[in-house]
N, CA, C and O of each residue as an XYZ file, in Angstrom:
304
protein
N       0.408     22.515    -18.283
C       0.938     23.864    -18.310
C       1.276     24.198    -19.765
O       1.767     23.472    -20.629
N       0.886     25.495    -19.821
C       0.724     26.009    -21.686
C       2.320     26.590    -21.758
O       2.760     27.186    -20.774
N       3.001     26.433    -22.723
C       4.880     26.954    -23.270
C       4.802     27.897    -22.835
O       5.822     27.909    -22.147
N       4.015     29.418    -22.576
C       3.821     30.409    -22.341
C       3.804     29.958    -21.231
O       4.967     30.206    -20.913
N       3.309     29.405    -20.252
C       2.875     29.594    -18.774
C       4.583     28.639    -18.324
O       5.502     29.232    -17.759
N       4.638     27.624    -18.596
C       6.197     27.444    -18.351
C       7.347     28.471    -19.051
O       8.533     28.393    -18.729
N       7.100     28.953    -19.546
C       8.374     30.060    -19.753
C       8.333     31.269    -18.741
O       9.356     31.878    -18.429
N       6.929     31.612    -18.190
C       6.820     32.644    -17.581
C       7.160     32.024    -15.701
O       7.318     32.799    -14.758
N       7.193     30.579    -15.606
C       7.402     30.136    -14.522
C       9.193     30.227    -14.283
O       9.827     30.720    -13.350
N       9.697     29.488    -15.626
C      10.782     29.347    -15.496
C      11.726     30.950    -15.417
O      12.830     30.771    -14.903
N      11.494     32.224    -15.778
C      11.624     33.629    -15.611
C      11.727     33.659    -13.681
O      12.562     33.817    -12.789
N      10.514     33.437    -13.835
C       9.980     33.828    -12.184
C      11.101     33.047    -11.216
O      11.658     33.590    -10.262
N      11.388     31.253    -11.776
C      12.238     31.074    -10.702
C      13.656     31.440    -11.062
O      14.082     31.687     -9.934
N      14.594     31.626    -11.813
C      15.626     32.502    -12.221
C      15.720     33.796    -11.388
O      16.552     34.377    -10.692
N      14.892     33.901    -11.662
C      14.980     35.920    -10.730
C      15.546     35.853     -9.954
O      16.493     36.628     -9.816
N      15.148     34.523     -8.696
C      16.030     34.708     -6.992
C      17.230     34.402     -7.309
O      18.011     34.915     -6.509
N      17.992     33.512     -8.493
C      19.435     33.518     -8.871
C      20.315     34.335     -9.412
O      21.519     34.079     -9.444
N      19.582     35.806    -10.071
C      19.969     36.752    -10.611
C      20.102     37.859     -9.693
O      19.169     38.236     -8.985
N      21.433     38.466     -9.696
C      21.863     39.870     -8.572
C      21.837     40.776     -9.671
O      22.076     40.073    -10.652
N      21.679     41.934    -10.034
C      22.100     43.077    -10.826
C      21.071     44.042     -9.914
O      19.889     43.903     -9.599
N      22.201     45.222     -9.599
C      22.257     46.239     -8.828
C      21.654     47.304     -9.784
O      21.375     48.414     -9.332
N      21.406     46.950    -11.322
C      21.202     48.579    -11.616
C      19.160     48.554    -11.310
O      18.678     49.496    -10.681
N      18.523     47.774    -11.667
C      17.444     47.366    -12.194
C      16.336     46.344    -12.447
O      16.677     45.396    -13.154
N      15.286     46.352    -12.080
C      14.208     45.288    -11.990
C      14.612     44.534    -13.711
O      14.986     43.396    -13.992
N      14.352     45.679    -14.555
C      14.645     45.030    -16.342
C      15.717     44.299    -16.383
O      15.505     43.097    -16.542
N      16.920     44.667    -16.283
C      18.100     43.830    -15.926
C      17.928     42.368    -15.655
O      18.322     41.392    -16.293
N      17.190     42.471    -14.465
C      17.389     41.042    -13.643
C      16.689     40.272    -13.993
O      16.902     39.069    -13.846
N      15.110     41.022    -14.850
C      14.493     40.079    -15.528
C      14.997     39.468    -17.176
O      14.870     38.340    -17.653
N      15.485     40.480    -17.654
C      16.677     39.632    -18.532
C      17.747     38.744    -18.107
O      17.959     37.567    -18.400
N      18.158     39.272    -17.615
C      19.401     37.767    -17.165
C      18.579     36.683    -16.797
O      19.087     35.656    -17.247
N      17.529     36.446    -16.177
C      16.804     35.571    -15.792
C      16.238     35.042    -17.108
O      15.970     33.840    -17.087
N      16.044     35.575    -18.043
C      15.371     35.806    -19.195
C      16.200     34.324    -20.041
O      15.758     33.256    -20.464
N      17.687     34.994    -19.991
C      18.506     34.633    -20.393
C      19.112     32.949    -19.521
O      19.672     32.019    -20.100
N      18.880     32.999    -18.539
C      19.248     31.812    -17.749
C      17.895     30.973    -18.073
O      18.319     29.823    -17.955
N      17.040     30.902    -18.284
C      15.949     30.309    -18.693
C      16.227     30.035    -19.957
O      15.905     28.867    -20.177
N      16.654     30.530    -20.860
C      16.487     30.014    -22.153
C      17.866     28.566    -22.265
O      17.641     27.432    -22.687
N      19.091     29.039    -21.798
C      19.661     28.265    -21.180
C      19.479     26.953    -20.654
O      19.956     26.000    -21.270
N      18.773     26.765    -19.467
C      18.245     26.008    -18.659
C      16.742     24.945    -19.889
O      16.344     23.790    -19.740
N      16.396     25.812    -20.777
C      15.707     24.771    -22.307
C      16.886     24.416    -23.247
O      16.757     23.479    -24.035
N      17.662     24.904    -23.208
C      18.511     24.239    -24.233
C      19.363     23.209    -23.415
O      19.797     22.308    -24.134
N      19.644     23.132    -22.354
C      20.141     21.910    -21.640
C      19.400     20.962    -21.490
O      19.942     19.859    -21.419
N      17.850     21.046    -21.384
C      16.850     20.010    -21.306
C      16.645     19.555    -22.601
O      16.359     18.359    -22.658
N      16.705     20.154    -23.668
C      17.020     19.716    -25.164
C      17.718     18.639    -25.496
O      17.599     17.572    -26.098
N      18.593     19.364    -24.821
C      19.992     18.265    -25.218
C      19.950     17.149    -24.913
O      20.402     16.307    -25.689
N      19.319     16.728    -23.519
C      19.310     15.325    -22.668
C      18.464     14.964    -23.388
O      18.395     13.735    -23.401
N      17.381     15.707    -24.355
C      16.011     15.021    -24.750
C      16.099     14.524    -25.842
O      15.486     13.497    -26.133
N      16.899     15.168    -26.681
C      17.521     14.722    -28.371
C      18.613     13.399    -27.977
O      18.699     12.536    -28.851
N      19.239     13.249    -27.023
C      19.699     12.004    -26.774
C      19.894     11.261    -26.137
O      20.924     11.132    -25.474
N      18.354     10.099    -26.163
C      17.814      9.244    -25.575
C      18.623      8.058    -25.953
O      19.688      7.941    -26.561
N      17.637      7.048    -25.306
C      17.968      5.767    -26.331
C      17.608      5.351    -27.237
O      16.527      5.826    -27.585
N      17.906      4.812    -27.701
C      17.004      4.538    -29.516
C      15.948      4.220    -29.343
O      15.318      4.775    -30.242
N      15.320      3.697    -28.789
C      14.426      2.892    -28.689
C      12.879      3.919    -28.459
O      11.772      3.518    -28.816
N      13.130      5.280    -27.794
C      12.435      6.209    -27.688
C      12.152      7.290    -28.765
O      11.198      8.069    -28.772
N      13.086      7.201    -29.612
C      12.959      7.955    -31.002
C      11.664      7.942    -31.646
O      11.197      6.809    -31.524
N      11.111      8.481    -32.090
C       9.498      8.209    -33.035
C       8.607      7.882    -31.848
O       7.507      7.415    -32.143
N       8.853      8.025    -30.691
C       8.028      7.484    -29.889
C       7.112      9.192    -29.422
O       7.689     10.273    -29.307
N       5.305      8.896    -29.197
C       4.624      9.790    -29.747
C       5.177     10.771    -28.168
O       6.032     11.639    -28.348
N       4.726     10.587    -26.969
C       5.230     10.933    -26.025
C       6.744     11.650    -25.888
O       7.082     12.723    -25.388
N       7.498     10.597    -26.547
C       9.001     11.440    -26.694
C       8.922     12.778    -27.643
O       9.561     13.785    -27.341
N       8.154     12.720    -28.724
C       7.825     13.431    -29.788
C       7.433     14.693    -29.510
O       8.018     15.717    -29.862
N       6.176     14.593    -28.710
C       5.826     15.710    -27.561
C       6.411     16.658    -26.604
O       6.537     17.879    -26.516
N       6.722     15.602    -25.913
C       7.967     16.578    -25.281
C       9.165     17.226    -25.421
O       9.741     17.755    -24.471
N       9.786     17.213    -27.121
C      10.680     17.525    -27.516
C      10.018     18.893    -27.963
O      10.612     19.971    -27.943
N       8.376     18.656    -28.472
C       8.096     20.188    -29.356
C       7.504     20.878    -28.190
O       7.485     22.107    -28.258
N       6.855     20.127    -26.778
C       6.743     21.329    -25.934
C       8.062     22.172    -25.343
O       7.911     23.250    -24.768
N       9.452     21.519    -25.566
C      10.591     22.008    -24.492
C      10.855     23.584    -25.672
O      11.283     24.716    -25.445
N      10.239     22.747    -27.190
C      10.656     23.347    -28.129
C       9.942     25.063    -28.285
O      10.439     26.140    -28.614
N       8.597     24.650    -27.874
C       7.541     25.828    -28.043
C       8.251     26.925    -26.792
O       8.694     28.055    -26.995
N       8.190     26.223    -25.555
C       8.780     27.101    -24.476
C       9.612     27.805    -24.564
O       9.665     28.839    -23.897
N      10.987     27.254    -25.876
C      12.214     28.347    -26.072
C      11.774     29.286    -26.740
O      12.291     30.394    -26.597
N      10.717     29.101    -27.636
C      10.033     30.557    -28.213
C       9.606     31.208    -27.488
O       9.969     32.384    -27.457
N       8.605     30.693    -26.552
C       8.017     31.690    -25.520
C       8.983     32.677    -25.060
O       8.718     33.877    -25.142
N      10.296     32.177    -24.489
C      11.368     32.814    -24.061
C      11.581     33.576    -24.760
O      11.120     34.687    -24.497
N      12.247     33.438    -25.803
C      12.074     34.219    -26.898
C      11.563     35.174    -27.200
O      12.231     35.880    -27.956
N      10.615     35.531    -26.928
C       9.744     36.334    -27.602
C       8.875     37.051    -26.781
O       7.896     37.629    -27.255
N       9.206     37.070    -25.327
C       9.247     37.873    -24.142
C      10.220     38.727    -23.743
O      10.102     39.349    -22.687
């Protein structure tokens, strides 16, 4: 799955957790917003592993895809 296609997943499932009464835009921002959220908590667990995973190419990866996805967010 491409940062773009997980950011646009992670939007989509947010939505059913988001209530706002005024507006479709609304709810897709807050969702917007709970998604970007929901990457910076997966960040966090990911920046601190055990040592032993540091420099490791796989760990490496998945730190710049969680990383690319917060742009996606971003920038939607």
């Amino acid at each position: 799955m491409t940062p773009k296609e997980q950011a646009d997943e992670l939007i989509s499932s947010m939505l059913s957790y988001v209530r706002v009464d005024k507006s479709f835009m609304l709810m897709k921002i807050s969702a917007k917003f709970c998604a970007i959220e929901a990457v910076k908590q997966i960040l966090i667990v990911l920046k601190s592993p055990p040592i032993e995973n540091k420099g490791h190419m796989l760990y490496d990866s998945q730190i710049d895809y969680w990383n690319q996805v917060e742009v996606e967010l971003r920038t939607q």
